[in-house]
N, C-alpha and C positions, 0 to 999 in steps of 0.2 A: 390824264396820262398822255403824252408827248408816242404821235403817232410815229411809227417805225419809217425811217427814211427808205423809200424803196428806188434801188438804180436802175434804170434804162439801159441792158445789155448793151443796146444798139451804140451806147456812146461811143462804145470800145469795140476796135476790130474783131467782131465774131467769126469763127467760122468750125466747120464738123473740123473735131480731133481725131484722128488716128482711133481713141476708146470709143469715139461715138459712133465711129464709123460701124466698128468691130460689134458697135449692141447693135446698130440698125440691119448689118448682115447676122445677125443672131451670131455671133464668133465669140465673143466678149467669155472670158472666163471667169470675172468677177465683176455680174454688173452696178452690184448693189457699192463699189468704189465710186462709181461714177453716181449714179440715179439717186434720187433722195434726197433730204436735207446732211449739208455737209459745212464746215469751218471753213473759208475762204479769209484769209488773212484776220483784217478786224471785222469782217462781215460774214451774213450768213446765205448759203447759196440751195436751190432748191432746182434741181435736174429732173425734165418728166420724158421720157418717150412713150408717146400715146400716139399710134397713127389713123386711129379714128373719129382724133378730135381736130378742130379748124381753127380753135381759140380755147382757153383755159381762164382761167380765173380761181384766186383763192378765198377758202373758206376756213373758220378756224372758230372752235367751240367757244370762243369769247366773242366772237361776232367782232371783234374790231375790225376785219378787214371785209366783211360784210359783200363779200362777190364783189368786188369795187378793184382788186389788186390783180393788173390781169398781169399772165408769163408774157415774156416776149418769143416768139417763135424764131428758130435760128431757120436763116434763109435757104429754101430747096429742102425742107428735114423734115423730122418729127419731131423735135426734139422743141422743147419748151425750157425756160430758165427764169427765174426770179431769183433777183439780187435785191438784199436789204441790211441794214444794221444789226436787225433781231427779227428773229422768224419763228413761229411756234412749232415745237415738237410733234402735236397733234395739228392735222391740218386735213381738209378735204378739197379736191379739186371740182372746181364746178367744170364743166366743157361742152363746148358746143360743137357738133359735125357741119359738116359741107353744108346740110338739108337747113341749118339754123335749129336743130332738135337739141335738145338741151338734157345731160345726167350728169350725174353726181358719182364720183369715184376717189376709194379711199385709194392713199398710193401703197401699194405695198413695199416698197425700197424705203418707208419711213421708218418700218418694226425690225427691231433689234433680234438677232438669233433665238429663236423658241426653245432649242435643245438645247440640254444642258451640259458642259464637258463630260459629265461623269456619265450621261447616257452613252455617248460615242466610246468613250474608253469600254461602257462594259460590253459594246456592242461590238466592238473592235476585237475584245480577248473572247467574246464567245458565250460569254456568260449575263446578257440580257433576257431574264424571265420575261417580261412583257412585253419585249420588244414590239409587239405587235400594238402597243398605243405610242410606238414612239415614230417607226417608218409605216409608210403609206398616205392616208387622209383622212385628217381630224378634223372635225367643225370646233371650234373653238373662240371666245371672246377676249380679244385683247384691247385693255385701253377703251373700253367699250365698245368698242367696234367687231360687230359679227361679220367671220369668216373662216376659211377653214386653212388650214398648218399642214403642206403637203411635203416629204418627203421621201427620199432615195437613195439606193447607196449604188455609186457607180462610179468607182474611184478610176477608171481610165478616160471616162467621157472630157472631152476639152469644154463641153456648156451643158446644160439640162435645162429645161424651158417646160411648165404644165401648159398644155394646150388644152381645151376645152369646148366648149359650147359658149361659154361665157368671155371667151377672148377669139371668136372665130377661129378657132385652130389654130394660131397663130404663133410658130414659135419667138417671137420677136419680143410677144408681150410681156411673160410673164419667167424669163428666165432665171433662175435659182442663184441662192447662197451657196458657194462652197466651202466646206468644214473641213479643209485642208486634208490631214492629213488621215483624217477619217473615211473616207470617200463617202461621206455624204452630203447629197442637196438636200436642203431646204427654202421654202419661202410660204410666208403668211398670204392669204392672198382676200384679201376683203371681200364682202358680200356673195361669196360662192356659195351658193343653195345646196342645201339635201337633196339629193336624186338628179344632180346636173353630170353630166359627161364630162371624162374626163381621158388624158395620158397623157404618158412623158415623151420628150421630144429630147433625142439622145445625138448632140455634133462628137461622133468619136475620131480616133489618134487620126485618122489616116482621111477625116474633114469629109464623111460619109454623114447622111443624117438617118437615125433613125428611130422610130414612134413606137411607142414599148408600153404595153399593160404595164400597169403599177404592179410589183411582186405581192405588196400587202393588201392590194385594193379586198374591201368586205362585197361589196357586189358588182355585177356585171350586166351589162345590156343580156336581151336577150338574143341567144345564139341563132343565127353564125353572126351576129354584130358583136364588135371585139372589146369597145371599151367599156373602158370602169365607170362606177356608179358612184358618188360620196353618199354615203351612208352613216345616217347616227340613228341607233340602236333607240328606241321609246318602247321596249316591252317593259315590265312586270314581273317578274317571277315569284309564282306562290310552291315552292316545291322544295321550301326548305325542312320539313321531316325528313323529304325524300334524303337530302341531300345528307342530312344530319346520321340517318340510319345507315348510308353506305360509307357515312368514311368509319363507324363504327362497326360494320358489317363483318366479318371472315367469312370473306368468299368463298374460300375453300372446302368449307362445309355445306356450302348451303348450294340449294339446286338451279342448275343455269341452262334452261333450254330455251336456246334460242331459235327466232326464224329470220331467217336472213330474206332481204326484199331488194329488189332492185325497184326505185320508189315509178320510173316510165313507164313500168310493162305490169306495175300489181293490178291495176285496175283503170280505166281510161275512162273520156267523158263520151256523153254519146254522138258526137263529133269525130272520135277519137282523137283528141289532145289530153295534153297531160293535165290531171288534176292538181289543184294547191295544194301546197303542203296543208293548208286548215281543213281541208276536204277528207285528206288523207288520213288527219290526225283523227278524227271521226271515224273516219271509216275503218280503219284498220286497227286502233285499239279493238276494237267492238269483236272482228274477224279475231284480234290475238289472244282478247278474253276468253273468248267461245273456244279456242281451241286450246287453253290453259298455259302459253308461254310465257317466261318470266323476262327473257329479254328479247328484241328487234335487232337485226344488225343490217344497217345500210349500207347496202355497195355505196360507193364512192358519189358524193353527192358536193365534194369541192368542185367550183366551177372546170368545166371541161368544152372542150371545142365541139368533139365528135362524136353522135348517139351511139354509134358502132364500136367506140371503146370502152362502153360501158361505166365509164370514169375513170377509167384506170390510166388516163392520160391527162396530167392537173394541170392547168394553166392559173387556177385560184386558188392558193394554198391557207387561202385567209378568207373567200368566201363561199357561200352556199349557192349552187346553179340557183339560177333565176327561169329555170326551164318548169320552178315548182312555185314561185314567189319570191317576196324577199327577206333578206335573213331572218328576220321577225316575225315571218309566216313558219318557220321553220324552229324557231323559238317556242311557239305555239305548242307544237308537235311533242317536241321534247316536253313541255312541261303539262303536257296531258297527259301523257304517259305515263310520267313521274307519279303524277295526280291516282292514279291506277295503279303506282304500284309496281309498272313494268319499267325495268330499263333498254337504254336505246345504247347502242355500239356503232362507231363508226368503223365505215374501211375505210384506210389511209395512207397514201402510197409514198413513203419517200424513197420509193427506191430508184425513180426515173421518172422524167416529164419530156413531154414532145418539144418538138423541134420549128416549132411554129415559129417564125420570123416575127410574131409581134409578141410575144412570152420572155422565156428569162432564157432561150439562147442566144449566146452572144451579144447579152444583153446589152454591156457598154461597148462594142466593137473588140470586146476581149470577152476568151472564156470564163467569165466571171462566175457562173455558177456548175459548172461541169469543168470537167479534166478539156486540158489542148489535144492532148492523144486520146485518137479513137479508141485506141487499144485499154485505154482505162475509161472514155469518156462515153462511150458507144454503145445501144445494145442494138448488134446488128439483127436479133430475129425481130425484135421490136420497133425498130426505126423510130430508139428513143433515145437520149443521153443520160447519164449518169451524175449525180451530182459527187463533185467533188468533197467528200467527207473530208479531207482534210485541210478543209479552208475555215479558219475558228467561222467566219460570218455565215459561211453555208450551212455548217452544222446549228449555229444558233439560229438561221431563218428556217430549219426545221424542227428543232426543239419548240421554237416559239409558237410556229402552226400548232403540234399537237397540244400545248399548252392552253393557245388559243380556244381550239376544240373544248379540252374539257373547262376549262374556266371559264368561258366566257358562253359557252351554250350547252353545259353542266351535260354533255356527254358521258356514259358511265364507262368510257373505252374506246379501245382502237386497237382494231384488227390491223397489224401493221401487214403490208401486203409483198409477198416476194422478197423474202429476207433471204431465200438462197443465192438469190443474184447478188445480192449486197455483198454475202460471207465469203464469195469464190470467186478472185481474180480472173479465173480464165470458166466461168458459167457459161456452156452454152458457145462454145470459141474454139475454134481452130487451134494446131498447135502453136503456130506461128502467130495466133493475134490475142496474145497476151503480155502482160510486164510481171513477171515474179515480184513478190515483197519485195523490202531491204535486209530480209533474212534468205531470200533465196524462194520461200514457201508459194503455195496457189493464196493462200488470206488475205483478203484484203484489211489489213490490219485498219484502216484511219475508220472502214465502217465498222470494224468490232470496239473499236475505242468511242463511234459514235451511239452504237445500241444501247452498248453499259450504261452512256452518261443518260442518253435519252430513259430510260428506263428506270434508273437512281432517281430523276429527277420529279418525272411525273408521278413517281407513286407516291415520292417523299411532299411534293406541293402538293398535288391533289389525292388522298388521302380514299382507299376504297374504290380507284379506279383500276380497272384491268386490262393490262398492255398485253395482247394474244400477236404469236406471231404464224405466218402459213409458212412455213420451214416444211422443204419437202427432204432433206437430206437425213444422214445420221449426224449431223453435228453435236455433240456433247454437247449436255447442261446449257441447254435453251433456255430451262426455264428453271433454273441455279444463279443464285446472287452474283454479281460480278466480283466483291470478296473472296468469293469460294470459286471462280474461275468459270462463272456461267454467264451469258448474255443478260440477264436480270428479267427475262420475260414472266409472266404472270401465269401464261398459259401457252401451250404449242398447238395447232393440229396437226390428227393424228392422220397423215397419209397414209402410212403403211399401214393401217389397220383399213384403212378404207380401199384402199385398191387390193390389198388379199382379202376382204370378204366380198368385195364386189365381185373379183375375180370367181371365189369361189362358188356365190350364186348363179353366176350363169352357166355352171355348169346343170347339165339334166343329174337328178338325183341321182337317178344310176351310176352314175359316176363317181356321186360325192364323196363317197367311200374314200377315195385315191387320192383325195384333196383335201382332207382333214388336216391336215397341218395350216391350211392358209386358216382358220378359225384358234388352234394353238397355238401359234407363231410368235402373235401380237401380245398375249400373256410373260413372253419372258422380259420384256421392255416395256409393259403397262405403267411402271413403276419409275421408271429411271427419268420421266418428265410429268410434268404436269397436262395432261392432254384432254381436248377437245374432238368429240367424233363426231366428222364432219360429211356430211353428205350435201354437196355444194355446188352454186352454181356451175361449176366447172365439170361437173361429172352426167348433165344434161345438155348439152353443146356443144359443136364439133363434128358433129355425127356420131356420139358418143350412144344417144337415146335419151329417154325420158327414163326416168326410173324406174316405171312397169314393162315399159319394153324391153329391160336389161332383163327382165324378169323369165324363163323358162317354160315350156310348154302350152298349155291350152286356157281358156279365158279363164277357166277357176281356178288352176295351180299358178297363174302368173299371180294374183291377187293374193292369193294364198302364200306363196313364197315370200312380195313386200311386206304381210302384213309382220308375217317372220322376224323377215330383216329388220322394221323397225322395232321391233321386242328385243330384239338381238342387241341392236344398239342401244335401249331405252334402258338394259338389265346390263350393261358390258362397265367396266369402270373407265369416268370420264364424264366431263361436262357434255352438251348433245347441238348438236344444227342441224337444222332441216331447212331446205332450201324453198323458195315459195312454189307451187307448185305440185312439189313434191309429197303434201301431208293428202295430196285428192289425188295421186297417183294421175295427173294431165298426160293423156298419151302421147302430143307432138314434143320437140324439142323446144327447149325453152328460147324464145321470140322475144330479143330486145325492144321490138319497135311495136309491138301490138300488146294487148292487155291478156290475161290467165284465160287460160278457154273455162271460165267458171260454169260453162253451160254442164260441164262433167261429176260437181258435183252433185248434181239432179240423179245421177244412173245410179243404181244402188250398188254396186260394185264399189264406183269410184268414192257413195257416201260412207261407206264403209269403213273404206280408209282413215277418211277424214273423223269418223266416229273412233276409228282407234288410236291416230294419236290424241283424238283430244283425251281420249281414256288414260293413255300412255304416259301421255303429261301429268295428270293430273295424279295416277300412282306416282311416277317419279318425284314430284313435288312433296307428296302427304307420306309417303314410307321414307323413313330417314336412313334404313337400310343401303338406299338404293342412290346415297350423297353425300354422307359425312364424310368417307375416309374413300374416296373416290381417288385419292393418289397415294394411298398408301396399302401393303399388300394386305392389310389388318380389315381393310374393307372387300376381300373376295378370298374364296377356298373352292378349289376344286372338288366337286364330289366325283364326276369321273371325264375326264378327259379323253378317252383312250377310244373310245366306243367308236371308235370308226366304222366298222361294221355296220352297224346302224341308222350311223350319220347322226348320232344326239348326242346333245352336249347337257351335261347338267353340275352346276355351281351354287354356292354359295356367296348372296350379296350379304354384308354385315354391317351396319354402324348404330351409334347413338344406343346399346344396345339394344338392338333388333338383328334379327336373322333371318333372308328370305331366302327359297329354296327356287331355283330358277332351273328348268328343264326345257331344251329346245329340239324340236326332231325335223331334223331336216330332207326327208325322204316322206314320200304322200300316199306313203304306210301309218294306217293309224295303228298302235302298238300298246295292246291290253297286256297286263299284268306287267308291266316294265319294272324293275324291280332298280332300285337305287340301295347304297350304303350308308346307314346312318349312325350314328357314333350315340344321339341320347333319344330315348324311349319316348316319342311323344306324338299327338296328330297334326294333323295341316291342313289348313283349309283353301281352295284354289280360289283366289283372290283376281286374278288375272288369264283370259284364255285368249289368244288372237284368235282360234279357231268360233270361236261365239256365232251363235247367229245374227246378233247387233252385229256383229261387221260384214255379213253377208258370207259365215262359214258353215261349216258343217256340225256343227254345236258340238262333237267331241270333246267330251272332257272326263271329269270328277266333281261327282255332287255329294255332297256331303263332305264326312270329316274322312281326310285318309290317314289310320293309324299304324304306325311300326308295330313288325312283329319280331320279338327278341330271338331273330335267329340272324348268325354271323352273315354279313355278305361281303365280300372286295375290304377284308381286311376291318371292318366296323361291324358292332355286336348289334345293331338292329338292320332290320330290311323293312324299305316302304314301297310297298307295290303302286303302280299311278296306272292311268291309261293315258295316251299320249296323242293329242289330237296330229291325223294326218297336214303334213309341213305346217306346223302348229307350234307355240309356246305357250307354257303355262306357268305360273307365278304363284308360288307357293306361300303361306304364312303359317306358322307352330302358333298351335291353341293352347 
């Protein structure tokens, strides 16, 4: 074979053009015109700027130029060029530094576009499902050659350049492909390792630079260190029953008590640092078995900057804090649980992300991912931004997150977080610092056009998962199909049940008399949503109290009162939460930064509790009464409502044909011969007391069978007398 004539640039007057200049000041808006193998008349032309090599030399998988074809360097530059007849497609540059050290580098300006049009168009109208394997950082083999396929979207930046570990930070090295009209970069970039450092290096309009987390990046340095990590996923997953049984599941029948954990403060090492998520997976199934819940819900565990926001300010919408491991520690977790039989729920915030100078504000020197105006783009109590729903790319960079979540780390859910801010243009706002819709209205219509589609989307792909939103308003049909004119949620929680019985408990019984309504109230609206009763991290912090301390009177009636309250909620219709902490009744407020005072489940008071929800659970799960038709009014019937007097309440739980008879006395009156109205002739045996002495009560109850006597009472031709343990419930079953 007739060796490739190669020319000596030098023959011909070289000098830096105007484009070369523009890459070596990183300005260049399309470097990959100039760099790489390129047509040059009848010859073939090969463009390098490398500024940490001294000399160059070519290498090329046929070996015919066998390191023997060296570039000629243009004078005072970086810049390298070999001129020849015919040059190979595949090729490696050998090069040597100042020191005479010697490596081996693939060019990246040789490899043709990775993305395919049809990616960008679907990414462009909004509707890329996977988006999340198309922008950020992929390891990837091309042409045999391993390396990883970085990408961005940042259609007003004038260059984008990945800086790393592997090119000294250097924006000069590795500056991007522009996709025109798409606004995305990309570039292939050879030999980039798993777990190497990484960001984007952003020259926008007004010729500012600046260094910006990848929006897709899967992991993160650890905090407060800000850059991304490449990551390629090598777990395993054996939890396909699981998965198989929940997309066949009707959730709505079946019993969902969850505990919600914020994964820093459940439990610490004895250093006090945070435990790995494998640690935790261990640990915590074990605590969630023992105490009978059927699902975990994680506060916010996408990367975040700040311990003290608890997560609820994302900077990684695509990876998992590295403050627990890395994503695949966390993989683990989920699929142990699975393995158990428990599901896991994430929180997941797209309703606002901070304003961190190296995050997605003002990502390209434009509001690219939030509103220009504060008055749409701002939440001033939060000193956070808003993302812009009505930008098709932003709404699909948040479709694609949650998508992410359950696809890719078989999440059974997402608690989406602060949907009232989303729903009300002027949330939380002056009168003056708001924009009306383009109906005039407070709606913010582009996030109601984004819930529907969010909501349509992931129940229809992923099949069996449940989208719960914390909606503290009356907003209609929350959790009503978007057909029928509802946001398409799965579940709501129930604030207004929770702040009028909260309310109500602290009051001293004496009183409670006066405040029966906040226990009836939530009965006329039980029905109109799908609801969740949530007793939540939010209602222990702030100066709010711990739960036993909202509690009333003297050390026995406050324990007495929670044990109450959670029968109250364990027998009320609605799925149930209980916040960590909360099932051992912890006297201080709940402490982001320290681990559960677990020293308090030792005091028999505080084991008590913990002995009664696990009890709690474990009825709610095994009596089907107490979950089949939990949103619909066919699952409860009042037997007397009215008893204020008394301060008892006693109902009717029903489903799967079954019928439990649920009596609560809220006064530390125990109350013999209480006499109730029963419609069929038959006995009941008390299945369930919080007053027990397992929980450290006053063992008040009924032993034996208690049977109706056929004499008329409150409108029903039988009467069942009970005794009623002082601030006590009792749970009845017909023999």
């Amino acid at each position: 074979m007739t060796s490739p004539i190669v020319r000596n640039p030098r023959s011909s007057p070289l000098h830096l053009t105007e484009q070369m200049r523009s890459i070596a000041t990183a300005t260049h808006h399309d470097p990959f015109a100039v760099l790489g193998r390129h047509r040059l008349g009848d010859e073939w032309v090969i463009r390098v700027y490398q500024p940490m090599a001294e000399s160059i030399y070519l290498l090329s998988p046929d070996d015919k130029y066998r390191g023997k074809t060296q570039f000629s360097r243009i004078e005072n530059s970086d810049f390298f060029i070999l001129t020849a007849n015919e040059l190979p497609e595949q090729y490696q540059l050998n090069c040597y530094d100042k020191n005479g050290n010697n490596f081996l580098a693939d060019d990246p300006y040789r490899f043709a576009p990775t993305i395919p049009d049809l990616d960008l168009h679907l990414f462009n109208e909004g509707e890329h499902r996977t988006l999340y394997n198309v922008l950020g950082a992929h390891p990837q083999i091309i042409d045999g050659v391993q390396g990883v396929r970085f990408a961005v979207w940042a259609p007003s930046a004038k260059r984008v350049s990945v800086v790393g570990e592997f090119n000294y930070w250097d924006g000069r090295t590795h500056a991007m492909r522009n996709r025109g009209s798409s606004g995305v970069w990309e570039i292939f970039i050879p030999g980039v390792q798993h777990d190497q450092l990484y960001k984007f290096e952003l020259l926008s309009a007004d010729n500012s630079i600046k260094v910006k987390q990848d929006p897709y990046a899967n992991a993160f340095e650890f905090r407060p260190q800000t850059a991304c990590k490449v990551y390629q996923s090598r777990f395993q997953w054996t939890d396909k029953n699981w998965l198989k049984l929940r997309a066949e599941n009707q959730w709505q029948q079946q019993p969902m008590s969850v505990y919600e954990v914020h994964l820093g403060s459940w439990q610490r090492d004895d250093n006090g640092g945070f435990l790995n998520y494998k640690t935790l997976a261990h640990k915590l199934l074990e605590y969630v078995q023992f105490m009978g819940y059927t699902h975990i819900e994680l506060m916010p565990i996408t990367e975040h900057p700040l311990d003290d926001s608890w997560g609820y300010q994302v900077t990684g919408y695509f990876a998992a804090t590295s403050r627990f491991g890395t994503p695949d520690d966390l993989k683990y977790l989920i699929n142990h649980f699975h393995q158990a039989n428990i599901g896991v729920l994430l929180d997941w915030v797209p309703a606002h992300f901070p304003k961190d100078d190296y995050s997605l504000s003002n990502f390209d020197g434009s509001c690219l991912y939030e509103h220009e105006d504060p008055r749409l783009g701002e939440h001033r109590d939060w000193g956070t931004l808003i993302f812009n729903y009505g930008r098709r790319e932003v709404r699909n960079f948040l479709i694609a997150s949650a998508l992410y979540w359950l696809r890719e780390f078989h999440i059974d859910g997402l608690r989406v977080d602060a949907v009232a801010s989303m729903l009300y243009l002027d949330y939380s706002r002056e009168a003056d610092d708001w924009i009306p819709n383009k109906l005039g209205g407070r709606e913010n219509l582009e996030a109601i056009e984004f819930l529907n589609k969010l909501n349509t989307i992931t129940q229809t792909e992923v099949p069996g998962s449940v989208i719960i939103a914390e909606e503290s308003t009356s907003w209609p049909q929350v959790t009503r199909p978007p057909e029928h004119g509802g946001l398409g949620f799965c579940m709501k929680w129930n604030m207004g049940w929770m702040h009028d019985t909260l309310e109500y408990m602290a009051n001293d019984p004496v009183h409670r008399s006066h405040h029966h309504n906040k226990l009836t109230f939530g009965l006329l609206y039980a029905f109109t949503e799908n609801f969740v009763l949530p007793f939540s991290h939010d209602e222990v912090v702030h100066g709010k109290g711990s739960m036993i301390n909202k509690m009333p009177g003297d050390l026995w009636q406050q324990f007495a009162n929670l044990r109450l309250l959670y029968t109250y909620q364990f027998t009320y219709p609605g799925k149930k939460l209980l916040f960590q902490g909360c099932d051992f009744a912890q006297r201080g407020e709940w402490n982001f930064s320290t681990a559960l005072d677990w020293f308090s489940a030792d005091i028999d008071e505080h084991r008590g509790i913990m002995s009664l929800v696990a009890d709690l659970n474990n009825l709610y799960t095994t009596q089907p009464g107490l979950f089949t038709d939990d949103f619909t009014d066919k699952g409860f019937e009042w037997l007397n409502a009215d008893d204020a007097g008394n301060s008892v309440l006693s109902y009717y739980r029903k489903g799967a044909d079954q019928t439990l008879l649920v009596v609560l006395n809220f006064t530390p009156v125990p109350r013999e011969n209480y006499q109730i109205g029963i419609h069929e002739a038959c006995s009941y045996k008390e299945i369930f007391n919080s007053d027990s002495n397992i929980y450290h009560g006053s063992n008040v109850g009924n032993e034996g069978l208690c049977t109706t006597k056929p004499q008329p009472y409150m409108g029903r031709s039988n009467t069942l007398t009970l005794t009623l343990p002082p601030l006590g419930a009792i749970v009845l079953q017909p023999c």
